[in-house]
mmCIF file as Biopython writes it, N, C-alpha, C and O atoms, coordinates in Angstrom:
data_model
#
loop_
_atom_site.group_PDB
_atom_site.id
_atom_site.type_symbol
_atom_site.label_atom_id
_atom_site.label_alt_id
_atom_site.label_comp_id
_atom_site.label_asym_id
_atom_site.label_entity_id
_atom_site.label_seq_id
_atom_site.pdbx_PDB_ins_code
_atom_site.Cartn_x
_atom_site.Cartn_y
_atom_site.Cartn_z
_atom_site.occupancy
_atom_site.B_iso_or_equiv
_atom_site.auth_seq_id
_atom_site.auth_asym_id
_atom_site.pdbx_PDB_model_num
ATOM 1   N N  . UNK A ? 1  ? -64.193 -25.657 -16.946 1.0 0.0 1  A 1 
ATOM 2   C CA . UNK A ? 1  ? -64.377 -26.984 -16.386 1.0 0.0 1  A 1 
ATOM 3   C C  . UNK A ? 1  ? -63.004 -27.557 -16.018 1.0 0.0 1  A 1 
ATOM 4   O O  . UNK A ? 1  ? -62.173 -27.630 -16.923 1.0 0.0 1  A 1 
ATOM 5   N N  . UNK A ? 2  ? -62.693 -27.951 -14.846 1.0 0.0 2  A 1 
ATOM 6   C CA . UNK A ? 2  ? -61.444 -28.930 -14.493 1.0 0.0 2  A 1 
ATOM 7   C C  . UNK A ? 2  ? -61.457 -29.867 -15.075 1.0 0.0 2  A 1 
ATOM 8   O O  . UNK A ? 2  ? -62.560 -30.195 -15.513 1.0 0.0 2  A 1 
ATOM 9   N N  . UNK A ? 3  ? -60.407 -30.666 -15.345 1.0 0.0 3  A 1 
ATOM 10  C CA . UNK A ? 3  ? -60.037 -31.528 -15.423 1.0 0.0 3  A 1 
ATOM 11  C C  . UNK A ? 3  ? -59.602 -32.628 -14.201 1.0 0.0 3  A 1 
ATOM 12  O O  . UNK A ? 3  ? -59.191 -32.416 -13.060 1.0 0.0 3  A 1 
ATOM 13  N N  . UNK A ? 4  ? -59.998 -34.494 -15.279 1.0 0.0 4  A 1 
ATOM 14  C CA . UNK A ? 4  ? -59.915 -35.112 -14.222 1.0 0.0 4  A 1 
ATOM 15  C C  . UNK A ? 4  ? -58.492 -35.283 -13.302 1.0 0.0 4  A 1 
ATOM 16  O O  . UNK A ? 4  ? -58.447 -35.677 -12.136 1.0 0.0 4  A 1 
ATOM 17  N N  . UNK A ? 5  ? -57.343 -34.875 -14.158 1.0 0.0 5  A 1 
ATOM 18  C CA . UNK A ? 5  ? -56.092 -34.830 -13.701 1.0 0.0 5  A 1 
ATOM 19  C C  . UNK A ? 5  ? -55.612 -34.071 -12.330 1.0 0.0 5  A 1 
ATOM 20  O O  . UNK A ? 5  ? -54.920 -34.346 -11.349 1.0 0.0 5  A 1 
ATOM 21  N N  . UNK A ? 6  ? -56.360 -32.976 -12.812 1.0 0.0 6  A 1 
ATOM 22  C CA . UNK A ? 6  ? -56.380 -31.742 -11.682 1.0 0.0 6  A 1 
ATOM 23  C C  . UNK A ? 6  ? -57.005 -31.949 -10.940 1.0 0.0 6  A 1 
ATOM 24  O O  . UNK A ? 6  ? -56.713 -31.514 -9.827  1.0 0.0 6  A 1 
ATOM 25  N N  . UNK A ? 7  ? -57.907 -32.526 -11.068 1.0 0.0 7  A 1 
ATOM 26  C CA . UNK A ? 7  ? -58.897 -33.069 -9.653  1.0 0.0 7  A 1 
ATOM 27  C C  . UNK A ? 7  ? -58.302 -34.211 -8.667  1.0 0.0 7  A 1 
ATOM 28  O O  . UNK A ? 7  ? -58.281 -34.304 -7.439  1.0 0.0 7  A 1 
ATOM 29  N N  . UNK A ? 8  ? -57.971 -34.789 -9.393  1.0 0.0 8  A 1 
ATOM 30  C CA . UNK A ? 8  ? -56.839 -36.008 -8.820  1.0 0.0 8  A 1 
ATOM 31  C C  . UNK A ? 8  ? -55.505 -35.464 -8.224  1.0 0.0 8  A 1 
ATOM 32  O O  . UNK A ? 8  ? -55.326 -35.704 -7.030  1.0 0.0 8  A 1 
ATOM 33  N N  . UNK A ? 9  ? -54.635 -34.829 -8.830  1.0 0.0 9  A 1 
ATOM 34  C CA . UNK A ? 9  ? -53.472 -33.816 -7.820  1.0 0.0 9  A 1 
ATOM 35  C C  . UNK A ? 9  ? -54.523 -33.046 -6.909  1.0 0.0 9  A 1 
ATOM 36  O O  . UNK A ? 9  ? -54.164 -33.259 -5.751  1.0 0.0 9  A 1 
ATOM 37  N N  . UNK A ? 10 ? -55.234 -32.546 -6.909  1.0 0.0 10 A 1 
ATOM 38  C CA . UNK A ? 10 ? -55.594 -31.846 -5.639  1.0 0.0 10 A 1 
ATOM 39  C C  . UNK A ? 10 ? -56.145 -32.409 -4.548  1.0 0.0 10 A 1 
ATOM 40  O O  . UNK A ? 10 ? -56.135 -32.086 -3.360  1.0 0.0 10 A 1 
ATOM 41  N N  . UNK A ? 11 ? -56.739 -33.511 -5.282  1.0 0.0 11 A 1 
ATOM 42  C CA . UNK A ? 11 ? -57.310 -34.557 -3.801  1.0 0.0 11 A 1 
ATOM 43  C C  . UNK A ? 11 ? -55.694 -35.465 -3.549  1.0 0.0 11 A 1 
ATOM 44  O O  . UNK A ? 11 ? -55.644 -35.889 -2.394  1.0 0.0 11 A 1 
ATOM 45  N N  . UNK A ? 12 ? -55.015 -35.656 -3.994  1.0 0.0 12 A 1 
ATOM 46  C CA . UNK A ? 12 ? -53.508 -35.860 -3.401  1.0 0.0 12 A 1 
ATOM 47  C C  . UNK A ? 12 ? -52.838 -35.105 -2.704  1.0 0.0 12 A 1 
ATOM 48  O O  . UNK A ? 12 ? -52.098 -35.291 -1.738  1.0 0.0 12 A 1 
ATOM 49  N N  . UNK A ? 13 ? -53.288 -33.838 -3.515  1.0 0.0 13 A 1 
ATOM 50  C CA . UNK A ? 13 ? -52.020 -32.663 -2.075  1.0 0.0 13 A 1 
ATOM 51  C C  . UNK A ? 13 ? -53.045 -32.487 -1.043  1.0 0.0 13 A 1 
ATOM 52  O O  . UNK A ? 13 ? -52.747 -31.826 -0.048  1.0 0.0 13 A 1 
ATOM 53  N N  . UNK A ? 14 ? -54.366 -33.061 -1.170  1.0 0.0 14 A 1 
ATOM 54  C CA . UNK A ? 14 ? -55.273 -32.674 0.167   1.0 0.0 14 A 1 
ATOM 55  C C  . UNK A ? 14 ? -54.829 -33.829 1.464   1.0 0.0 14 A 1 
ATOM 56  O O  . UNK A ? 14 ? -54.545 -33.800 2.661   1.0 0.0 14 A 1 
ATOM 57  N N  . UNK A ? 15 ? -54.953 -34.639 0.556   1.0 0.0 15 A 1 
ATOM 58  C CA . UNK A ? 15 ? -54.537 -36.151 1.474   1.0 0.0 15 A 1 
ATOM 59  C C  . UNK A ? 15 ? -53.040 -35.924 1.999   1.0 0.0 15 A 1 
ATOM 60  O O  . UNK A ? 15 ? -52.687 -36.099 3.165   1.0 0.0 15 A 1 
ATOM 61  N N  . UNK A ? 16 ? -52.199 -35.496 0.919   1.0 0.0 16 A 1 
ATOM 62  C CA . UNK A ? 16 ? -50.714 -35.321 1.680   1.0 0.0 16 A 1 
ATOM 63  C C  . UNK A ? 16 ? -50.388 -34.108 3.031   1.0 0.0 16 A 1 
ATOM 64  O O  . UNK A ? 16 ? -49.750 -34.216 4.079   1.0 0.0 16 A 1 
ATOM 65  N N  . UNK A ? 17 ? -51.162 -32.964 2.415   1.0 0.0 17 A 1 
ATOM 66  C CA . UNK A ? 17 ? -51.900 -32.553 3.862   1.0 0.0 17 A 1 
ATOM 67  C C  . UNK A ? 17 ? -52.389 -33.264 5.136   1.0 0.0 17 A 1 
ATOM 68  O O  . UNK A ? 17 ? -51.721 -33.273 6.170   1.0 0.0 17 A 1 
ATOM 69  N N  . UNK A ? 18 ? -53.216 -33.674 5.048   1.0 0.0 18 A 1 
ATOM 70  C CA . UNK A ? 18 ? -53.862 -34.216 5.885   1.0 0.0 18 A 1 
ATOM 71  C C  . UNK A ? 18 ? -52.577 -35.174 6.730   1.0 0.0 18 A 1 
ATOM 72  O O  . UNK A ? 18 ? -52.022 -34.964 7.808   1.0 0.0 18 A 1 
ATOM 73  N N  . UNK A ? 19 ? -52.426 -36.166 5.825   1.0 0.0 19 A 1 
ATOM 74  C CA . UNK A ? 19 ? -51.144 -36.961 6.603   1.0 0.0 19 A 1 
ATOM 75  C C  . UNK A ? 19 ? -50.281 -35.900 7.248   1.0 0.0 19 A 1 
ATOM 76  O O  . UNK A ? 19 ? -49.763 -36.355 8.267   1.0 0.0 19 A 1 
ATOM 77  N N  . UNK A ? 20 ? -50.006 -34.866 7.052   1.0 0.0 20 A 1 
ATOM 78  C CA . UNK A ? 20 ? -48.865 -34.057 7.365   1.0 0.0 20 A 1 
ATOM 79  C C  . UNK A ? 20 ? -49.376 -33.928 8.740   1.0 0.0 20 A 1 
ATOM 80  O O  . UNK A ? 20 ? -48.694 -34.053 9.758   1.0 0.0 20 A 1 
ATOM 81  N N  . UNK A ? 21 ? -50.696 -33.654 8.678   1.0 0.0 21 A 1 
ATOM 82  C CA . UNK A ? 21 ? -51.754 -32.805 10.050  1.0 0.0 21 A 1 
ATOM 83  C C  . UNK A ? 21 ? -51.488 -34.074 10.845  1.0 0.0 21 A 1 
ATOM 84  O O  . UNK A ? 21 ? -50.890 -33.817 11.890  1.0 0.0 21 A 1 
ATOM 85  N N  . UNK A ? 22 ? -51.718 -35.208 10.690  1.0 0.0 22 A 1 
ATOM 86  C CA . UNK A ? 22 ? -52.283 -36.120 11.533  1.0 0.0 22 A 1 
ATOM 87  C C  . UNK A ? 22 ? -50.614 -36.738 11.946  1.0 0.0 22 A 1 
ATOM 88  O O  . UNK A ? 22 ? -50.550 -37.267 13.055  1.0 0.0 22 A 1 
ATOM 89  N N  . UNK A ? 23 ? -49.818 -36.712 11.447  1.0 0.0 23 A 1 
ATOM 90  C CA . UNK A ? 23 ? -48.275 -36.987 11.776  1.0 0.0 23 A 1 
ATOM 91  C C  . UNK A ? 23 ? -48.067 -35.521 13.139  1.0 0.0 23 A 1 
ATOM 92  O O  . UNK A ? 23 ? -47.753 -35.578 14.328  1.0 0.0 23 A 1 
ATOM 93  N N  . UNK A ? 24 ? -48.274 -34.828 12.606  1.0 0.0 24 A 1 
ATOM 94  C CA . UNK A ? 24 ? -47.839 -33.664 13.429  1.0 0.0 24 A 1 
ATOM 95  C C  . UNK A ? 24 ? -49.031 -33.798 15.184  1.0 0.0 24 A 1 
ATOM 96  O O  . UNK A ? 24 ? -48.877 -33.499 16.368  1.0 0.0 24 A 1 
ATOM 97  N N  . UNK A ? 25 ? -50.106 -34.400 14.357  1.0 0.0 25 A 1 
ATOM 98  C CA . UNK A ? 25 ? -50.647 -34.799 15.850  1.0 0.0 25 A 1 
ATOM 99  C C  . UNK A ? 25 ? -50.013 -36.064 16.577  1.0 0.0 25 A 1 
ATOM 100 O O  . UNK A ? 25 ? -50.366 -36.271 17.738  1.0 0.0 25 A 1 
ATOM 101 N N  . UNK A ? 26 ? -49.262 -36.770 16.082  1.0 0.0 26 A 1 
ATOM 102 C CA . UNK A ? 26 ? -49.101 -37.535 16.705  1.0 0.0 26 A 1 
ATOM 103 C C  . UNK A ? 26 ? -47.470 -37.263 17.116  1.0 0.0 26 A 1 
ATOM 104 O O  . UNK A ? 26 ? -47.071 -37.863 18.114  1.0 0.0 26 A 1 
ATOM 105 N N  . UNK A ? 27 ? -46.821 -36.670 16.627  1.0 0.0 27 A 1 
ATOM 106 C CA . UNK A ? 27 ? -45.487 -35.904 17.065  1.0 0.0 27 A 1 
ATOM 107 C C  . UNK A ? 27 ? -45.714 -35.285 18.569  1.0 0.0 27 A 1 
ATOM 108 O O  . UNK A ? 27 ? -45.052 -35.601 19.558  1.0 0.0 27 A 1 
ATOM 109 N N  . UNK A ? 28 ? -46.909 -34.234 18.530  1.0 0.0 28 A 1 
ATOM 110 C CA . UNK A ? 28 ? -47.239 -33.376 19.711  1.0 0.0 28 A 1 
ATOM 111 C C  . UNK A ? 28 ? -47.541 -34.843 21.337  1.0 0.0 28 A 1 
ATOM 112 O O  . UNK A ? 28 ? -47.040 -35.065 22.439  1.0 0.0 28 A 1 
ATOM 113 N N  . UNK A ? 29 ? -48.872 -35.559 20.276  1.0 0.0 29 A 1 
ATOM 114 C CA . UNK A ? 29 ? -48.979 -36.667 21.414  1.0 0.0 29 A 1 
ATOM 115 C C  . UNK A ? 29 ? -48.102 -37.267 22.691  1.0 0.0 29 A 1 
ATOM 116 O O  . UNK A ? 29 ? -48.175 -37.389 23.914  1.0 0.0 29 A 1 
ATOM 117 N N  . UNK A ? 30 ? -46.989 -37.637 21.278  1.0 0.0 30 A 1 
ATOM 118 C CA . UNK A ? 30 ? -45.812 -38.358 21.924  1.0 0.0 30 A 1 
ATOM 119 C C  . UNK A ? 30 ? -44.377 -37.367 22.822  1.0 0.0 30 A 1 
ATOM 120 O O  . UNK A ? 30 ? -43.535 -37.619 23.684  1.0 0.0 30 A 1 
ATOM 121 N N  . UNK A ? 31 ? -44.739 -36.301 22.064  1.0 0.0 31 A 1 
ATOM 122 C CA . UNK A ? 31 ? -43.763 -35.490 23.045  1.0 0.0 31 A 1 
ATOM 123 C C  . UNK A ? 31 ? -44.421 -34.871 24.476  1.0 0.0 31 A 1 
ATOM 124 O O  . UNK A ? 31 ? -43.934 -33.999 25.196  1.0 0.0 31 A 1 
ATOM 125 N N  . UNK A ? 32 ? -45.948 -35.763 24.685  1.0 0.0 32 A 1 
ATOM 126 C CA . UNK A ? 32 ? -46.916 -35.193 26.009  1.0 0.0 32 A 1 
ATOM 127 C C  . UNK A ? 32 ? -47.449 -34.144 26.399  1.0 0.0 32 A 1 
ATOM 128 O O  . UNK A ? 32 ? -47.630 -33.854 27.582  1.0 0.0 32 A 1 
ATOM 129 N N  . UNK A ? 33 ? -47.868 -33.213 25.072  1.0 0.0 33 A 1 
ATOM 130 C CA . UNK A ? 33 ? -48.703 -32.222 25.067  1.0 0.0 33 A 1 
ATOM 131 C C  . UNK A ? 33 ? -50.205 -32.956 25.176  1.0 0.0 33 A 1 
ATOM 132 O O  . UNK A ? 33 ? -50.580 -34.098 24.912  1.0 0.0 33 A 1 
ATOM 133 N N  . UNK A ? 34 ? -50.812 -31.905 25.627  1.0 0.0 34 A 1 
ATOM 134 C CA . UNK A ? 34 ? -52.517 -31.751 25.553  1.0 0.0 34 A 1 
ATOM 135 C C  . UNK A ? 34 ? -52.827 -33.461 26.815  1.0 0.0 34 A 1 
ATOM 136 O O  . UNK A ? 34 ? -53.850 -34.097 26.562  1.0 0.0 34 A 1 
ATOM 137 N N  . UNK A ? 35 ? -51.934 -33.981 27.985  1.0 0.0 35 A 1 
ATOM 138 C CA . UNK A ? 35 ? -52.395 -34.659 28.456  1.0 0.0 35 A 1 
ATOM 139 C C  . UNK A ? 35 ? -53.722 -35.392 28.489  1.0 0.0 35 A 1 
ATOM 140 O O  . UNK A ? 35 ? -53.918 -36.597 28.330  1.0 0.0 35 A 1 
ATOM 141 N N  . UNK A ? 36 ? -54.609 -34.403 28.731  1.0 0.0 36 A 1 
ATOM 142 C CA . UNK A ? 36 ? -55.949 -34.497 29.352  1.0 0.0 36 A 1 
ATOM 143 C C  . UNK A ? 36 ? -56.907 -34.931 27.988  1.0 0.0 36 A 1 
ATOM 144 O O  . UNK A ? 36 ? -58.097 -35.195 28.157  1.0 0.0 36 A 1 
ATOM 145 N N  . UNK A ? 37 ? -56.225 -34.983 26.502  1.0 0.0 37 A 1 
ATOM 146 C CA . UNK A ? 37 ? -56.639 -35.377 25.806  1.0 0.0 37 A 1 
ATOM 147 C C  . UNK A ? 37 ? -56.112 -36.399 25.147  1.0 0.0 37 A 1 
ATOM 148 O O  . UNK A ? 37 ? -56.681 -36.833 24.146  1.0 0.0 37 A 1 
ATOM 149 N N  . UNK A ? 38 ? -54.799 -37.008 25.664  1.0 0.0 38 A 1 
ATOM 150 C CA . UNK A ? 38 ? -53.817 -38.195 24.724  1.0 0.0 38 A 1 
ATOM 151 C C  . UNK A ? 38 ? -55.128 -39.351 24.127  1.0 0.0 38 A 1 
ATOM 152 O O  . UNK A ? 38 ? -55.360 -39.731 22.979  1.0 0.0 38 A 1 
ATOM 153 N N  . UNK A ? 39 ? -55.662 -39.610 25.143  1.0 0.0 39 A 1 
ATOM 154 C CA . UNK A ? 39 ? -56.605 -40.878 24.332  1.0 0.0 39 A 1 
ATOM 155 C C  . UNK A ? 39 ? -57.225 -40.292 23.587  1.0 0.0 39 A 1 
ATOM 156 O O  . UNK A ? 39 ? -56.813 -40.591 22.467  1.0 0.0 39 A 1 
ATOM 157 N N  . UNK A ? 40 ? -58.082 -39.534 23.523  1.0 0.0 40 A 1 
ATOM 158 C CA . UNK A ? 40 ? -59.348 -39.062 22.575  1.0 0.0 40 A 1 
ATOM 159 C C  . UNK A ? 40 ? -58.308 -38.764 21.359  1.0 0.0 40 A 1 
ATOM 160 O O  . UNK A ? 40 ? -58.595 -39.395 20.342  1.0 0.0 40 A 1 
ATOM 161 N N  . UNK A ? 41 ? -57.000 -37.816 21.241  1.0 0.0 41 A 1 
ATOM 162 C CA . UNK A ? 41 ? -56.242 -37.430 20.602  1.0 0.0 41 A 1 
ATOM 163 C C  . UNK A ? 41 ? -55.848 -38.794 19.655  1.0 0.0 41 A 1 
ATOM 164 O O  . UNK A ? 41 ? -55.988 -38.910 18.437  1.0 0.0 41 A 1 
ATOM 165 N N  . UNK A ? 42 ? -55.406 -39.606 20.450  1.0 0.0 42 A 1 
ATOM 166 C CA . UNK A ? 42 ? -54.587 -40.765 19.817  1.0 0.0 42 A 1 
ATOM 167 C C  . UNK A ? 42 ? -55.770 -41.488 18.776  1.0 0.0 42 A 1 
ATOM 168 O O  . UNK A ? 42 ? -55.498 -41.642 17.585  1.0 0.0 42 A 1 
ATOM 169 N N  . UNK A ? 43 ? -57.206 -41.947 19.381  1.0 0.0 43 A 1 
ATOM 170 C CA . UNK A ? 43 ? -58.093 -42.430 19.045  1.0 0.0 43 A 1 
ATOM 171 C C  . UNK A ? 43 ? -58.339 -41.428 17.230  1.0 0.0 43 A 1 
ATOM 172 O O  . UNK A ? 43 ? -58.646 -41.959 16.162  1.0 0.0 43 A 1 
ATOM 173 N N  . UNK A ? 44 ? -58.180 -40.548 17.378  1.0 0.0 44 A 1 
ATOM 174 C CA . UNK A ? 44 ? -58.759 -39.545 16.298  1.0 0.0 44 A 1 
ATOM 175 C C  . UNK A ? 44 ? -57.318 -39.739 15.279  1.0 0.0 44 A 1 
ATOM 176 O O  . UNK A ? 44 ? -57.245 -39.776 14.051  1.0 0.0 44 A 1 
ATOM 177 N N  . UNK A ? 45 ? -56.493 -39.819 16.076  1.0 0.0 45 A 1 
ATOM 178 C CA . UNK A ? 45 ? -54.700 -39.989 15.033  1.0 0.0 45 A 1 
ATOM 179 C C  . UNK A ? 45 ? -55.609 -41.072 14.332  1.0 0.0 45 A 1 
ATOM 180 O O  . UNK A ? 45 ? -56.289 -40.833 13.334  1.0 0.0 45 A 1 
ATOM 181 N N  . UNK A ? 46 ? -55.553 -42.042 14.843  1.0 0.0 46 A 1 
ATOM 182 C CA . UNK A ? 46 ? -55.839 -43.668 14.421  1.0 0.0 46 A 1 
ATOM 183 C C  . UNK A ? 46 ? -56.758 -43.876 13.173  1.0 0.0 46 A 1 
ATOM 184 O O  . UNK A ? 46 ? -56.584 -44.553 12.160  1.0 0.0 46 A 1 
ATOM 185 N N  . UNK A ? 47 ? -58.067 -42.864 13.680  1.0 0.0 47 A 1 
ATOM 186 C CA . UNK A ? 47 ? -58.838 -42.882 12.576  1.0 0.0 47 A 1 
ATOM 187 C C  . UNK A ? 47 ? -59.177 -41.753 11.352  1.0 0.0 47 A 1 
ATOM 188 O O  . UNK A ? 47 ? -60.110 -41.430 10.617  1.0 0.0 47 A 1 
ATOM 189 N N  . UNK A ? 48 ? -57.707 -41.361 11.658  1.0 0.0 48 A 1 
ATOM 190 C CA . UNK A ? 48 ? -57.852 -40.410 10.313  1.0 0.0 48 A 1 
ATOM 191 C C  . UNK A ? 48 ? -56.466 -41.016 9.595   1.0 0.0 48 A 1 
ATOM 192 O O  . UNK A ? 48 ? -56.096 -40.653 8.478   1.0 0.0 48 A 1 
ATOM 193 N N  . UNK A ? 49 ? -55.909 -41.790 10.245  1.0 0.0 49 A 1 
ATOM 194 C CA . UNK A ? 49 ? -55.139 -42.841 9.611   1.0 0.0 49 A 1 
ATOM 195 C C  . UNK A ? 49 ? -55.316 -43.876 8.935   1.0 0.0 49 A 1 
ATOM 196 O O  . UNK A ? 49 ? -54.617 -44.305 8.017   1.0 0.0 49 A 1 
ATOM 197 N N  . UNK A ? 50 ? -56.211 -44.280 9.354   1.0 0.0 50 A 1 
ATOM 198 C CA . UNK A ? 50 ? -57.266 -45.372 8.353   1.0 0.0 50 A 1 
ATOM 199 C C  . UNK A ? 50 ? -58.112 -44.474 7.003   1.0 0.0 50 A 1 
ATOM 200 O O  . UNK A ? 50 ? -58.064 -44.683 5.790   1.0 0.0 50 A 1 
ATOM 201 N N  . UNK A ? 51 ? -58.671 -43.702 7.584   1.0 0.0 51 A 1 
ATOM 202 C CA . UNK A ? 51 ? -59.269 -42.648 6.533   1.0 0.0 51 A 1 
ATOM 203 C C  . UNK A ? 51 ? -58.306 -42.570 5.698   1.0 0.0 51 A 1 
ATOM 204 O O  . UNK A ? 51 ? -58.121 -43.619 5.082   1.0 0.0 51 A 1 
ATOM 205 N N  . UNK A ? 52 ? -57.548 -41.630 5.415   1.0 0.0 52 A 1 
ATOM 206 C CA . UNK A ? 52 ? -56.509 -41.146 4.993   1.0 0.0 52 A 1 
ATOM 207 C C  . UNK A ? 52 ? -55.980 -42.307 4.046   1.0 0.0 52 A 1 
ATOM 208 O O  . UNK A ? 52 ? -55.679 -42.103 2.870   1.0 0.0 52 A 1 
ATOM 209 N N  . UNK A ? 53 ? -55.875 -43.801 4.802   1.0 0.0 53 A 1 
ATOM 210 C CA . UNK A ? 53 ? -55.282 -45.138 3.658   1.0 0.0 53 A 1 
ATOM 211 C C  . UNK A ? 53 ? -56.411 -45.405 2.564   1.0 0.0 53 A 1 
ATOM 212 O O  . UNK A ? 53 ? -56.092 -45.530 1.382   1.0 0.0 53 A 1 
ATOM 213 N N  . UNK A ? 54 ? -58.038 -45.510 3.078   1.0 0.0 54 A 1 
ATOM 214 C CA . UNK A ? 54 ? -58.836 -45.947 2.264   1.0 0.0 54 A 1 
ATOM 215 C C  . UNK A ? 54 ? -59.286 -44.477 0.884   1.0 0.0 54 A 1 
ATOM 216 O O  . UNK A ? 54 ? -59.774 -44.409 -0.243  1.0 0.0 54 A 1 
ATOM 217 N N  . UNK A ? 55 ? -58.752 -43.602 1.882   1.0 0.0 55 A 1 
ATOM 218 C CA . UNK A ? 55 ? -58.819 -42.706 0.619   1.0 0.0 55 A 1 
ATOM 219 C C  . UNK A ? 55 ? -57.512 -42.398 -0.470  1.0 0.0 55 A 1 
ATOM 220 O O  . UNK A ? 55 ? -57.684 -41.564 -1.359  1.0 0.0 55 A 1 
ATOM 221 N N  . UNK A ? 56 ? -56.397 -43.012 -0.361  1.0 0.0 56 A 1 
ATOM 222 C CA . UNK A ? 56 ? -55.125 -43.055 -0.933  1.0 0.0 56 A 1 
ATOM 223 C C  . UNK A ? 56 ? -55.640 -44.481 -1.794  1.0 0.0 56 A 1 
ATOM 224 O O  . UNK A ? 56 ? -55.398 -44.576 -2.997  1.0 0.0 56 A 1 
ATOM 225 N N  . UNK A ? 57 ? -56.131 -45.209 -1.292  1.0 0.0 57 A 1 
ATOM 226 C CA . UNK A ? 57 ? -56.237 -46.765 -2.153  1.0 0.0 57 A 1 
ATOM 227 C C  . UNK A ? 57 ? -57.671 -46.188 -3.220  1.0 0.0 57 A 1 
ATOM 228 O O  . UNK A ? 57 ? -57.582 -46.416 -4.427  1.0 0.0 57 A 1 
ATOM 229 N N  . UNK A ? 58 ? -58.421 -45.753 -2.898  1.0 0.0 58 A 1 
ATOM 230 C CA . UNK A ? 58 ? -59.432 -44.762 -4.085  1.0 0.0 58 A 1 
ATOM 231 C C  . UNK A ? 58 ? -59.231 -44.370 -4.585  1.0 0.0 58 A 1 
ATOM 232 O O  . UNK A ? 58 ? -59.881 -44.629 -5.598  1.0 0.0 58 A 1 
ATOM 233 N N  . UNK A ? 59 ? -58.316 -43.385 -4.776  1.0 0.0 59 A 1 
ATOM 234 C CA . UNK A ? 59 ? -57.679 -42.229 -5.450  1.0 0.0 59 A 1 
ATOM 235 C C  . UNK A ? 59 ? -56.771 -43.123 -6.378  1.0 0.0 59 A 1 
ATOM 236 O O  . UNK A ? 59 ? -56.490 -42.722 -7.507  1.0 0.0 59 A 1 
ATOM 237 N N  . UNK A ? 60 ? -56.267 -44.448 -5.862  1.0 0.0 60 A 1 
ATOM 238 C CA . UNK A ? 60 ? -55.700 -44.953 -7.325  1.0 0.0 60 A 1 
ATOM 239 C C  . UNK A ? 60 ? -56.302 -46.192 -8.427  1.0 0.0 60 A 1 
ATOM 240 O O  . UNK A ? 60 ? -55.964 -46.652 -9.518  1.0 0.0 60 A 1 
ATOM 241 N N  . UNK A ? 61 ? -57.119 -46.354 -7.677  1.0 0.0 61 A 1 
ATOM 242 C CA . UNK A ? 61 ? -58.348 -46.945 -8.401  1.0 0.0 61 A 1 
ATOM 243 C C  . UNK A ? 61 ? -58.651 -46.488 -9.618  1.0 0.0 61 A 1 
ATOM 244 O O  . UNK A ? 61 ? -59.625 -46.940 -10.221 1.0 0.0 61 A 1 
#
């Protein structure tokens, strides 16, 4: 059985992941890759940026 500790670091290095992913999408954005997708792209940055906060403010709950 895990523990709740371990469960908690791993949903942190998942989330610190994730931020990593969604920084790196928005790195690519701004240097004007994938044109034909900047909005849909940017739109999806945005809301996995919000995601990403309400699940960081849970996780310390």
């Amino acid at each position: 059985m895990t523990s709740p500790n371990k469960n908690l670091n791993e949903c942190a290095e998942l989330l610190a992941q994730l931020n990593k992913d969604r920084a790196w999408i928005l790195e690519q954005i701004d240097q004007g890759r994938w044109q034909e997708l900047r909005l849909d792209l940017a739109a999806l940055e945005r809301e996995l940026g919000l995601l990403l906060i309400r699940a960081s403010e849970k996780l310390e709950e």
